[in-house]
C-alpha positions as CSV (number, residue, x, y, z in Angstrom):
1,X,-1.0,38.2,-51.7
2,X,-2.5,40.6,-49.2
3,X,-1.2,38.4,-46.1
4,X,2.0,38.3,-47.4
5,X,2.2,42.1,-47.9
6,X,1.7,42.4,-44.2
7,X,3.9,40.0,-42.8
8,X,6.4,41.7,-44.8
9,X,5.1,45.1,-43.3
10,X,5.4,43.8,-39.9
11,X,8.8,42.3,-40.4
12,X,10.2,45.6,-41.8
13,X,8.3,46.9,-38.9
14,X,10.1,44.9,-36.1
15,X,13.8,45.1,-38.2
16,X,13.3,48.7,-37.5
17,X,12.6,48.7,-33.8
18,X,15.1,46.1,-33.4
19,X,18.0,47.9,-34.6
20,X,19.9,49.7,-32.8
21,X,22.1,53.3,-33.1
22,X,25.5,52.7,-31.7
23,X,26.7,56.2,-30.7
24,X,30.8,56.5,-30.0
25,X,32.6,59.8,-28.9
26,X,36.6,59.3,-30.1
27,X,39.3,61.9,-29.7
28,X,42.4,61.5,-31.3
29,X,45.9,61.5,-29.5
30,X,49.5,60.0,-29.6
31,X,49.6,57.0,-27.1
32,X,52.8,55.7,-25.5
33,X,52.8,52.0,-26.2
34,X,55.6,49.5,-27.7
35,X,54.1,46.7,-30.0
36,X,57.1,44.3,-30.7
37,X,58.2,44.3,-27.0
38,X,61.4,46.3,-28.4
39,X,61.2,49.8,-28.5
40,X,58.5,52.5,-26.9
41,X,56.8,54.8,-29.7
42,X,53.6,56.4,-29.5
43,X,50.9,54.8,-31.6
44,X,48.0,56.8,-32.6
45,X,44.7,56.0,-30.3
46,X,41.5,57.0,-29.4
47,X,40.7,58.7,-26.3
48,X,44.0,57.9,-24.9
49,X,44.1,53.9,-25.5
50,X,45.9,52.2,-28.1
51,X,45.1,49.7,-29.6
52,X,41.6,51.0,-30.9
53,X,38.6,49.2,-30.1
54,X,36.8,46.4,-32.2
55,X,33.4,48.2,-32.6
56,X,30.4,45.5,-33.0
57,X,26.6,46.4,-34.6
58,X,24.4,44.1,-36.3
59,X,22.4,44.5,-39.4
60,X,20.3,47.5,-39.2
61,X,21.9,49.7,-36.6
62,X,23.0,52.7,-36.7
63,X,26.4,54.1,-36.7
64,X,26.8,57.8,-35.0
65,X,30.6,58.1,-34.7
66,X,32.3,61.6,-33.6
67,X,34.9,62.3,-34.3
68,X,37.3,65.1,-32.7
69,X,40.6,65.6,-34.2
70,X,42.6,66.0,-30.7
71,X,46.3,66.1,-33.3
72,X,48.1,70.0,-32.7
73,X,49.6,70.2,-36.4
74,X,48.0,67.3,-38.7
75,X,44.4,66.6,-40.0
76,X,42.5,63.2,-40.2
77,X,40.0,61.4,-41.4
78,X,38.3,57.7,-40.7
79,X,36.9,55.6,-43.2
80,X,34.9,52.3,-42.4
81,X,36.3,49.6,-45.1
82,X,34.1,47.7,-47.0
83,X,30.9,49.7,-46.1
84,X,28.9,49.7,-49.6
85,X,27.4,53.3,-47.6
86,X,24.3,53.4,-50.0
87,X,22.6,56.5,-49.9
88,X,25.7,58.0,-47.4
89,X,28.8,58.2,-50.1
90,X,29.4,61.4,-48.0
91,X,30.5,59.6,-45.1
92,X,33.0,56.8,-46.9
93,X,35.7,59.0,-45.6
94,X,38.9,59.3,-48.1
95,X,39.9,63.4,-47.5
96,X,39.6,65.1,-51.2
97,X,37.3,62.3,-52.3
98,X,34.1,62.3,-50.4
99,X,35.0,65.1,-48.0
100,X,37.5,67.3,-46.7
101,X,40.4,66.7,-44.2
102,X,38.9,67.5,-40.3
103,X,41.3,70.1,-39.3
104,X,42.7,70.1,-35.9
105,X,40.6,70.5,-32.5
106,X,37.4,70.1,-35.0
107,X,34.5,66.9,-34.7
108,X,33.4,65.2,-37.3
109,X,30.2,62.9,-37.2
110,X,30.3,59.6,-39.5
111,X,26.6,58.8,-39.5
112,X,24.8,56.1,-41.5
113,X,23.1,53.1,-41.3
114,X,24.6,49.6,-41.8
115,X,22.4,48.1,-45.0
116,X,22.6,44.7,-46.4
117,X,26.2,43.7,-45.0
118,X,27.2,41.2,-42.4
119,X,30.6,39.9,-41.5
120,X,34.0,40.8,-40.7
121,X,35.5,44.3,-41.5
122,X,38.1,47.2,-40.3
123,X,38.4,51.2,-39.8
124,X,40.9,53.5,-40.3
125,X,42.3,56.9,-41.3
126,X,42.0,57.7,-45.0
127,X,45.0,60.3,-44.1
128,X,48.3,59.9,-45.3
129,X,50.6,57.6,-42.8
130,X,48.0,57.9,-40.1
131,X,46.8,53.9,-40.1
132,X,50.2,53.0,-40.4
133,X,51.1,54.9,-37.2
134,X,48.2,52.8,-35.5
135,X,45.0,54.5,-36.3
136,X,43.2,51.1,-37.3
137,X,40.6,48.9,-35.9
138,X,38.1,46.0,-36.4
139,X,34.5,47.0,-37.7
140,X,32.2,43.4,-37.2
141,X,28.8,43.5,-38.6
142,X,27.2,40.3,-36.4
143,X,24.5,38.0,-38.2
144,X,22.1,36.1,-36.1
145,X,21.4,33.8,-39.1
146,X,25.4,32.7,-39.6
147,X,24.9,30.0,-41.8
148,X,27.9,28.2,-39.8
149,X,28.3,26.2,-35.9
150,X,31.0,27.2,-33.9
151,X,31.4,27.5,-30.0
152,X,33.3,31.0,-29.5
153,X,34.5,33.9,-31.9
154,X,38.2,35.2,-31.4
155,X,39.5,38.5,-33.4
156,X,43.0,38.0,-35.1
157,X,44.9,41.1,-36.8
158,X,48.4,41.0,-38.8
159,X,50.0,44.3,-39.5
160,X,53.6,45.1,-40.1
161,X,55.6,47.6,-37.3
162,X,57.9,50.8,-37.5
163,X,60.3,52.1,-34.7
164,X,60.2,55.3,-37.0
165,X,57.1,57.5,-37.2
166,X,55.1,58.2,-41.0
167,X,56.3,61.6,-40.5
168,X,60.1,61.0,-41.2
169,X,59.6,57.5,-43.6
170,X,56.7,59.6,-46.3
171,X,59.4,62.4,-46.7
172,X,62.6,60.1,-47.3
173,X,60.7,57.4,-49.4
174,X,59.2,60.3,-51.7
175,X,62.4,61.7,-52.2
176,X,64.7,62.1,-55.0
177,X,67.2,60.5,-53.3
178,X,64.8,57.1,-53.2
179,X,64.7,56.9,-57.0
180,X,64.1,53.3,-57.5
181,X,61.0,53.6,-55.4
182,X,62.2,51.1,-52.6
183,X,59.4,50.9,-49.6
184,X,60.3,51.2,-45.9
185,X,61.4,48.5,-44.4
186,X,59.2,47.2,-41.5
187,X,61.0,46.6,-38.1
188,X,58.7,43.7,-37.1
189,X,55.9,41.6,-37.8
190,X,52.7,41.9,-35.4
191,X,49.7,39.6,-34.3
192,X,47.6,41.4,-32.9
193,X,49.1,44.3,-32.1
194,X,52.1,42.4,-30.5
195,X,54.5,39.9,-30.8
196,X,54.4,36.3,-29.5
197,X,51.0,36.4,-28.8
198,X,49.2,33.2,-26.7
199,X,45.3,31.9,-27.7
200,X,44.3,30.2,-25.1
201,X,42.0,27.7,-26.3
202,X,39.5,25.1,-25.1
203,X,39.6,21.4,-26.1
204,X,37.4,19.9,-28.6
205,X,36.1,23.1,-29.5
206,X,34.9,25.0,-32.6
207,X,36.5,28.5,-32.9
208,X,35.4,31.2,-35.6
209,X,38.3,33.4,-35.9
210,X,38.4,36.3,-37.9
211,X,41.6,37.6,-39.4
212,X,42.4,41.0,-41.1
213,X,45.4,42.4,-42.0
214,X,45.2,45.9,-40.9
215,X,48.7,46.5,-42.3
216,X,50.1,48.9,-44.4
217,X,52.4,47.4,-46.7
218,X,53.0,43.4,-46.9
219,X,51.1,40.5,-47.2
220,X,51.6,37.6,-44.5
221,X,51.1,34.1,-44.5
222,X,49.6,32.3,-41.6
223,X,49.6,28.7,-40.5
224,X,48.9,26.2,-37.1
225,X,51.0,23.5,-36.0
226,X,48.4,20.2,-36.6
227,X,45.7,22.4,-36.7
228,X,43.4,23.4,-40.1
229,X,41.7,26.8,-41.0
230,X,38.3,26.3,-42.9
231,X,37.6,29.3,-44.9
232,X,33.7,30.1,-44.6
233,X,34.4,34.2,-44.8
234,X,36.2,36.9,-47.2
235,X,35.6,40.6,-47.2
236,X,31.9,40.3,-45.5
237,X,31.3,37.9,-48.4
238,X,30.3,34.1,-47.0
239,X,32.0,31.3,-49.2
240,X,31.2,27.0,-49.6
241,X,33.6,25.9,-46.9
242,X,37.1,25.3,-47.9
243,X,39.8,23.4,-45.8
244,X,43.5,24.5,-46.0
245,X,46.7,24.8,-43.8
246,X,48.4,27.9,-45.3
247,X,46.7,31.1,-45.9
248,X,48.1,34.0,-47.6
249,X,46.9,37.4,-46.6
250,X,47.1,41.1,-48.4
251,X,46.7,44.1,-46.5
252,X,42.8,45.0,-46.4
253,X,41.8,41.4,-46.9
254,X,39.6,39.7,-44.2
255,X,39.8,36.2,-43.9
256,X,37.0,34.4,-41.6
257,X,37.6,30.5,-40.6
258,X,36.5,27.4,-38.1
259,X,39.4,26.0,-36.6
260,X,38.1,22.9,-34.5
261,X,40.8,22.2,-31.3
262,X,42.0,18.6,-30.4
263,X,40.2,16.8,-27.6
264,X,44.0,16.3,-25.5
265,X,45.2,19.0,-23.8
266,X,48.8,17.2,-23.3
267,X,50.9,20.0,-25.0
268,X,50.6,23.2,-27.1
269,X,50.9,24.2,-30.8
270,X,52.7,27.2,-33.0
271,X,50.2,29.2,-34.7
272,X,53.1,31.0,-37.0
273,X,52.6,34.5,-39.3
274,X,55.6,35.0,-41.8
275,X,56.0,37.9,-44.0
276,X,55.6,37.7,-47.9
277,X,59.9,38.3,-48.3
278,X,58.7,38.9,-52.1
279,X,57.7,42.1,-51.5
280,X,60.8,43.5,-49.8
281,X,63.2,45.0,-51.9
282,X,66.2,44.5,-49.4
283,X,66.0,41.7,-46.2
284,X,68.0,43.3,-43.3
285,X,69.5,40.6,-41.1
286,X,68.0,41.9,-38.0
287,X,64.1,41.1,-39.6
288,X,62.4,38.4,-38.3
289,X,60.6,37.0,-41.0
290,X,58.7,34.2,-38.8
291,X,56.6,35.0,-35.8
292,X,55.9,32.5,-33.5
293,X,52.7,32.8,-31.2
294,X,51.2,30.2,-29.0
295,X,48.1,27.9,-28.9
296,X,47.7,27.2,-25.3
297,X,45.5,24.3,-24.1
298,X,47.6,23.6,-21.1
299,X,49.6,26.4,-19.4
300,X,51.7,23.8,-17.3
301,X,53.3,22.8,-20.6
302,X,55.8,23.8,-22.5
303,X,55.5,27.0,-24.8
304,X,56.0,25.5,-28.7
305,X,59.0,26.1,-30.6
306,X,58.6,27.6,-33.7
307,X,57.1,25.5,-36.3
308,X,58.4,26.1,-40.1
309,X,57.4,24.9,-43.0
310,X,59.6,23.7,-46.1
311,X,57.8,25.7,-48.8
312,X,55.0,28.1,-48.4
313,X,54.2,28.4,-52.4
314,X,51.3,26.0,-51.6
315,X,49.2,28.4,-50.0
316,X,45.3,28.4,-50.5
317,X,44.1,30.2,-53.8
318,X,41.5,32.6,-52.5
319,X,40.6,32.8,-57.1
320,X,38.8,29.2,-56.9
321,X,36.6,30.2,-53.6
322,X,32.5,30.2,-54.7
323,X,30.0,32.7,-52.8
324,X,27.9,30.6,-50.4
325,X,24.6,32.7,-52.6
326,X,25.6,31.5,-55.4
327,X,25.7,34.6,-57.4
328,X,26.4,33.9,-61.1
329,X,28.7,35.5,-62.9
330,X,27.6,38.1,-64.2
331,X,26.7,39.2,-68.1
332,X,29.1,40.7,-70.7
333,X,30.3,44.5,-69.5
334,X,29.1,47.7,-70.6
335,X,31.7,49.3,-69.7
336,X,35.5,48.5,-70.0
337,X,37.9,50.3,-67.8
338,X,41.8,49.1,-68.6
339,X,44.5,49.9,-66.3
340,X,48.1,50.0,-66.8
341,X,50.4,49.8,-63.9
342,X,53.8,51.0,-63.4
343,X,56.5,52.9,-61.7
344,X,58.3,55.9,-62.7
345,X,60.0,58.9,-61.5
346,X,58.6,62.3,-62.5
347,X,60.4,65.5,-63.3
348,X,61.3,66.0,-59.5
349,X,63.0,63.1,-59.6
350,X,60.1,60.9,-57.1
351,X,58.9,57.6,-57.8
352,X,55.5,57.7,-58.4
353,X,52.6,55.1,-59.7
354,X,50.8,55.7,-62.3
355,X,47.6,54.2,-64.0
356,X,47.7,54.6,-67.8
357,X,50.4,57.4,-67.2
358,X,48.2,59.2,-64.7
359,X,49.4,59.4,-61.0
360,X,46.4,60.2,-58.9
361,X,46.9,64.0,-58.0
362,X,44.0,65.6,-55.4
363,X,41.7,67.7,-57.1
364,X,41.5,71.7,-55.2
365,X,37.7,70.5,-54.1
366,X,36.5,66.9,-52.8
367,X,35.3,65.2,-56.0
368,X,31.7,64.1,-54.2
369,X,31.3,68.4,-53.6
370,X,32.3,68.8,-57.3
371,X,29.5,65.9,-57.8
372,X,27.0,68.1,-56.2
373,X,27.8,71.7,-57.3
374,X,28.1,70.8,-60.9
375,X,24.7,70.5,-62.4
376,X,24.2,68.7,-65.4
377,X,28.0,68.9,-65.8
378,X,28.5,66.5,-63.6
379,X,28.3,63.7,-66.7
380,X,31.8,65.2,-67.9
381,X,34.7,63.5,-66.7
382,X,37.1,67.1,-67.9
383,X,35.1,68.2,-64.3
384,X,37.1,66.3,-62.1
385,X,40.5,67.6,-63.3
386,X,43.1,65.8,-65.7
387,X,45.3,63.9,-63.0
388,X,42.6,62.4,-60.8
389,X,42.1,59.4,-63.1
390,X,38.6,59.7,-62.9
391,X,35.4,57.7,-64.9
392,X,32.2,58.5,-64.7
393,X,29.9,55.4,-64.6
394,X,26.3,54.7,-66.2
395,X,23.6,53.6,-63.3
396,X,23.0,50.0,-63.8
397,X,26.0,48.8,-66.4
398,X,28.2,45.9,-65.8
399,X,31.6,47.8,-65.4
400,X,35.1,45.2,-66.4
401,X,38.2,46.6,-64.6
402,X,41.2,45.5,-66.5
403,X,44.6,45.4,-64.8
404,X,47.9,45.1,-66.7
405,X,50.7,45.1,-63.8
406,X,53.6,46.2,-65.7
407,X,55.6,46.1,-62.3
408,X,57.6,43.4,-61.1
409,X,55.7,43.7,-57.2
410,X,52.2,42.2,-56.3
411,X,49.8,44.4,-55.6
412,X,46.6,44.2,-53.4
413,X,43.6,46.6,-54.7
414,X,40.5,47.5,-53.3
415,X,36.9,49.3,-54.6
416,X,35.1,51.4,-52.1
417,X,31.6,51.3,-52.3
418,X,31.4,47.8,-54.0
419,X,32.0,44.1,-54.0
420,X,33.4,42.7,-57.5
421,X,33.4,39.3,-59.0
422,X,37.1,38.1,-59.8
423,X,36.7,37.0,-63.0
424,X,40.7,36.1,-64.5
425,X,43.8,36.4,-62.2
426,X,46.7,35.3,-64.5
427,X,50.1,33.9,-62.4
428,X,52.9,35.9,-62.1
429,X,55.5,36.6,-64.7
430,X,59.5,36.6,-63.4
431,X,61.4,39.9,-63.4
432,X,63.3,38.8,-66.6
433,X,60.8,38.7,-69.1
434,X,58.6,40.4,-69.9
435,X,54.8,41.5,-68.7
436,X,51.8,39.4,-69.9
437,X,49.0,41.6,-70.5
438,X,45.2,41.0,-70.6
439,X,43.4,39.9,-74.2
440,X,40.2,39.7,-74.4
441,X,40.0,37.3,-78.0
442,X,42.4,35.0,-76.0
443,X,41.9,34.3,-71.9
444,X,40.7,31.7,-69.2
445,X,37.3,30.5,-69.3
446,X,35.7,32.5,-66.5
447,X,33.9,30.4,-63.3
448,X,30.1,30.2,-63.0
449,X,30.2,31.5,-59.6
450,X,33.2,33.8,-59.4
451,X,35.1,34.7,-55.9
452,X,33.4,37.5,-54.7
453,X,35.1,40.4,-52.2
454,X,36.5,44.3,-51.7
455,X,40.2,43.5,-51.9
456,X,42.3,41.2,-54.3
457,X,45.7,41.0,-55.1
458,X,47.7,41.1,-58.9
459,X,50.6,39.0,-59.6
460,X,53.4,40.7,-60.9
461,X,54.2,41.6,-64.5
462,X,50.6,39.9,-65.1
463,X,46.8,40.8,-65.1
464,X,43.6,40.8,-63.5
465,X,40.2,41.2,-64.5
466,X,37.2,42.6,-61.6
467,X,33.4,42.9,-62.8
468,X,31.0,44.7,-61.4
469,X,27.4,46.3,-61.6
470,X,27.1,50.2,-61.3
471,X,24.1,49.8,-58.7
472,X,25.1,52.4,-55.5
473,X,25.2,55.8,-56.9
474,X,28.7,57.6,-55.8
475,X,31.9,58.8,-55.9
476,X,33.8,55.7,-55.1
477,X,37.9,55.2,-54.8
478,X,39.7,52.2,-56.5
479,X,43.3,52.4,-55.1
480,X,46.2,49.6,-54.1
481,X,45.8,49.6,-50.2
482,X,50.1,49.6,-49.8
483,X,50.0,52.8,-48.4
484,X,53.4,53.8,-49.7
485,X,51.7,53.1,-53.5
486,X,49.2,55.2,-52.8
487,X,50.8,57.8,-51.7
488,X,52.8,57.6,-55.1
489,X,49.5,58.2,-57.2
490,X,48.1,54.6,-57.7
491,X,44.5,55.6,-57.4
492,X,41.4,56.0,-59.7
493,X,38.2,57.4,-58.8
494,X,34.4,56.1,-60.2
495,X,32.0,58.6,-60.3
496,X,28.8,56.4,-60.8
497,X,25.6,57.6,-61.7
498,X,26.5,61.6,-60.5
499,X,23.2,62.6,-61.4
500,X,21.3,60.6,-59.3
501,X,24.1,61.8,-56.4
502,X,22.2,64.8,-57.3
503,X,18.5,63.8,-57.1
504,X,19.2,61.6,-53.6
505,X,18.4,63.6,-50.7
506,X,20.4,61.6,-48.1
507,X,23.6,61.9,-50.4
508,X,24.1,65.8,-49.7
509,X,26.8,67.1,-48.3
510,X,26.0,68.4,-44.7
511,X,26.6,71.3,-43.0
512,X,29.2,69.5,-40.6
513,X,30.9,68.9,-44.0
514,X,30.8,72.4,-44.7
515,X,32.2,73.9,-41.4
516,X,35.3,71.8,-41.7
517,X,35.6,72.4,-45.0
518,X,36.1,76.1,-44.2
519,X,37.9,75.7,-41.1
520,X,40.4,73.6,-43.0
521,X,40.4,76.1,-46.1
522,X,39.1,74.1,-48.6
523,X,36.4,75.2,-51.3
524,X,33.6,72.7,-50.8
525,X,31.5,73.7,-54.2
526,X,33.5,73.9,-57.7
527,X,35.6,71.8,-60.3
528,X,38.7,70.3,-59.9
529,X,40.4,73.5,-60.2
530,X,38.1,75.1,-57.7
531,X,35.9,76.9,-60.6
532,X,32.7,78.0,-59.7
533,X,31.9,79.7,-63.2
534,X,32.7,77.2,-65.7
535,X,33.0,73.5,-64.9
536,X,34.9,72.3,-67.8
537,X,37.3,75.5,-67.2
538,X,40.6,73.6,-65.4
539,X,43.1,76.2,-65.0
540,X,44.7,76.4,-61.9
541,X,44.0,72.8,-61.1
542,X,46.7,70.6,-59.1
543,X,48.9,68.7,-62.1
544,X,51.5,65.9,-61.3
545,X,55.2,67.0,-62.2
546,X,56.3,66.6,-65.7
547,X,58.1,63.3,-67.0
548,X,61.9,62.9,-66.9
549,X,63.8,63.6,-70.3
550,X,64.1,60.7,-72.1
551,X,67.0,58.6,-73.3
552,X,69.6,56.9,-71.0
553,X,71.7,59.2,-71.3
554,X,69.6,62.2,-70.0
555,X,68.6,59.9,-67.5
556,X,71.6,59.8,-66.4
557,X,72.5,63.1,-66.7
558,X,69.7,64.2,-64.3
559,X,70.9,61.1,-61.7
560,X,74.0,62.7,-61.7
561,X,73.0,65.9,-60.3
562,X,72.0,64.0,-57.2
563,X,75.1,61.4,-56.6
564,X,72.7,59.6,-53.7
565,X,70.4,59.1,-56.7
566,X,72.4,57.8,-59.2
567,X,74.2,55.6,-56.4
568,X,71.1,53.9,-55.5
569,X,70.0,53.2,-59.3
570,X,72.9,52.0,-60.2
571,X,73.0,49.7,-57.5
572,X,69.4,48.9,-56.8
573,X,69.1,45.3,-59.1
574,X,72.0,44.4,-57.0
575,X,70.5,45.0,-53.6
576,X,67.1,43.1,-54.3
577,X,68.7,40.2,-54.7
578,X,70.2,39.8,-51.6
């Protein structure tokens, strides 16, 4: 017993000298570029390069990351995706959440240590319409022990593309003249940051490529000409090996896989991305739905034309994947969170999304500060305001999330702070009938070893069930990762285990957070409501707009105040199904 005591000693000892602190210095600025080859924008960068770099540490390092706001009239924020950030909820990143927005010509410094997490994973501005405008890169957590062979690693990312800036789209899509809620309508398709891309590749090689969709809105599906992804990776999470041709990815979602090259180098292949058409509620004739890149084993031949497929409803079912540890699923909940979503315009005439009638409204102080100021208060949900859809979490309980999609559009959801086991994902219902909703005397028998990962997607009109132990003391955001849903409100927030937030030394605020705090004019102690004297007093707090009227006909009535409004409701079943 003694011997082994100090061989574990001494390896803690050499993890600790071997690990290293990875210190970056990024300012941010508008950088002329022009991703789809079409049209020149500028793209948000960091120090005046777009893309953004893929940052690489190992487990055990360090991250020190500072971060100037270089914008003139905006503020920002970075958060590091899938980071469980034990013991560092303060530097997870959503503004409002954990901390508050860095005002311009202010540095913030992201500072914690990389913990029991390898694989493959992103960054990006937690600010409203910033990622989409380019502010996005690849986080990779190496692992000397990969459990997998392969020759060379290549970096793959799928987003979506805008000629138009966030700064024009947020206002005209929450607008009462958009009242059926219709998304922006992407302008292109990228792979990695461009279009047509080329792999060159080496025969008779295996390749780990890792593939995230750093998008903002749609899902894409991804395939090779004669060539085979085997899926060993999701969300940092390593899987039993699983062999497909067609994968479908959500925005948020990583996907790691071997692909092995051919041994003749005689002519080159279509590695094709295609957009998920499903989620577009109109398909303008000058979208390319198909992109066609290039795998390259000889540059003397011929370029490959593009390579289509006859259906792509066969793609691999990420539900049925098994963790790689094994983990069992785990025991009956504590605690059962259900979730309604749906659609609806407010008073103001918006589309916004609500959970169990709730569209997620920012509290006046950063929930995590509200966390800290609040004392024993801090067990009473009434602290964190009435329109922030927030739960407050017992340390240690198995926690069910419950989603009921009311709507008829997929969504793709993702936990901060956490992993969860994917217990029941039901199929999706058709628009004309009508939702199918979770019941717990009556569902699927759940799998041994459940899919384990960050970011999943809901079918529409149907229901998903997540489970998950309370083990990482924070204040952690569950939200759909379509940007455009949630900026219309489709966010809770977990507030798990606030009182040992409290006790935790390495959890407090700092007095960088401070600083920017008041620079940016934002109380950093208080309630929801910004109240200092009585936690459980709200008045004052930010409220989401009162409902419409209901009936048809006041429905109408209030449409016809705005003729653009009632134009596009009337007409809106008639446009998605061109």
């Amino acid at each position: 017993m003694r011997s082994t005591s100090i061989f574990l000693f001494i390896f803690s000892l050499i993890s600790v000298i071997s690990a290293e602190t990875h210190t970056w210095w990024f300012t941010t600025t508008w950088v002329d570029a022009n991703p789809d080859g079409i049209y020149e924008r500028k793209m948000i960068g960091f120090n005046d390069t777009w893309p953004l770099p893929t940052l690489r540490v190992k487990k055990g390092d360090r991250v020190q990351l500072y971060l100037n706001n270089g914008f003139d009239d905006r503020n920002t924020s970075l958060h590091f995706h899938g980071m469980f950030q034990p013991g560092s909820n303060q530097m997870d990143g959503p503004e409002m959440v954990t901390q508050c927005p860095i005002p311009p010509g202010e540095t913030f410094l992201y500072n914690f240590t990389v913990e029991g997490q390898v694989g493959t994973y992103w960054y990006h501005s937690h600010t409203s319409g910033q990622y989409g405008d380019g502010m996005r890169g690849v986080f990779i957590i190496e692992d000397d022990d990969f459990p997998y062979d392969y020759d060379e690693e290549v970096v793959l990312t799928l987003a979506e593309h805008y000629h138009d800036y966030s700064d024009d789209l947020t206002p005209n899509f929450l607008s009462r003249f958009n009242p059926t809620g219709a998304e922006p309508i992407p302008t292109n398709m990228l792979f990695n940051e461009t279009r047509n891309n080329t792999w060159k590749v080496e025969p008779n090689k295996t390749y780990l490529l890792r593939v995230v969709n750093i998008g903002r809105f749609v899902s894409q599906y991804i395939w090779m000409e004669d060539h085979e992804f085997t899926v060993v990776e999701v969300d940092g999470i390593y899987v039993e090996q699983n062999t497909t041709d067609l994968l479908y990815i959500t925005v948020a979602q990583r996907y790691t896989v071997l692909v092995t090259t051919k041994n003749e180098t005689d002519k080159n292949y279509a590695f094709m991305n295609r957009v998920d058409i499903d989620m577009l509620d109109v398909i303008p004739d000058e979208l390319e739905l198909n992109g066609t890149n290039y795998i390259v084993y000889n540059e003397d031949a011929d370029l490959p034309e593009p390579y289509l497929l006859d259906s792509i409803d066969d793609f691999f079912d990420d539900f049925w994947l098994k963790p790689l540890s094994k983990e069992p699923l785990l025991e009956d909940a504590d605690y059962t969170i259900t979730l309604d979503v749906q659609m609806d315009n407010l008073g103001n005439g918006v589309n916004y999304a609500f959970f169990n009638n709730i569209t997620y409204t920012h509290p006046k102080v950063p929930t995590l500060h509200s966390v800290l100021s609040a004392g024993d208060d801090a067990t009473n949900e009434l602290v964190y305001g009435t329109n922030t859809n927030s739960f407050v979490l017992q340390g240690g309980e198995v926690i069910d999330i419950v989603m009921n999609n009311l709507d008829t559009g997929k969504h793709p959801f993702h936990l901060h702070g956490h992993v969860f086991q994917v217990i029941e994902r039901a199929p999706g219902v058709d628009d004309d009938e009508d939702p199918v909703a979770y019941n717990s005397s009556d569902h699927a028998e759940w799998p041994e070893y459940p899919m384990i990962r960050d970011t999943v997607y809901i079918n529409p009109q149907s229901y998903t069930v997540l489970r998950f132990r309370a083990d990482n003391p924070g204040v952690w955001f569950f939200h759909c990762h379509i940007e455009w849903h949630l900026d219309q409100g489709l966010a809770i927030v977990l507030i798990e285990d606030p009182l040992a937030i409290q006790r935790n030394e390495t959890q407090q605020i700092t007095d960088n957070h401070r600083d920017i705090c008041e620079k940016v004019g934002v109380p950093w102690e208080g309630n929801a409501a910004a109240n200092t004297d009585n936690y459980l007093e709200l008045k004052g707090e930010n409220l989401q707009h009162k409902r419409l009227p209901t009936g048809s006909l006041l429905k109408v009535l209030w449409l016809w105040s705005s003729p653009v409004s009632l134009v596009s409701w009337v007409l809106q079943p008639l446009l998605t199904t061109v």
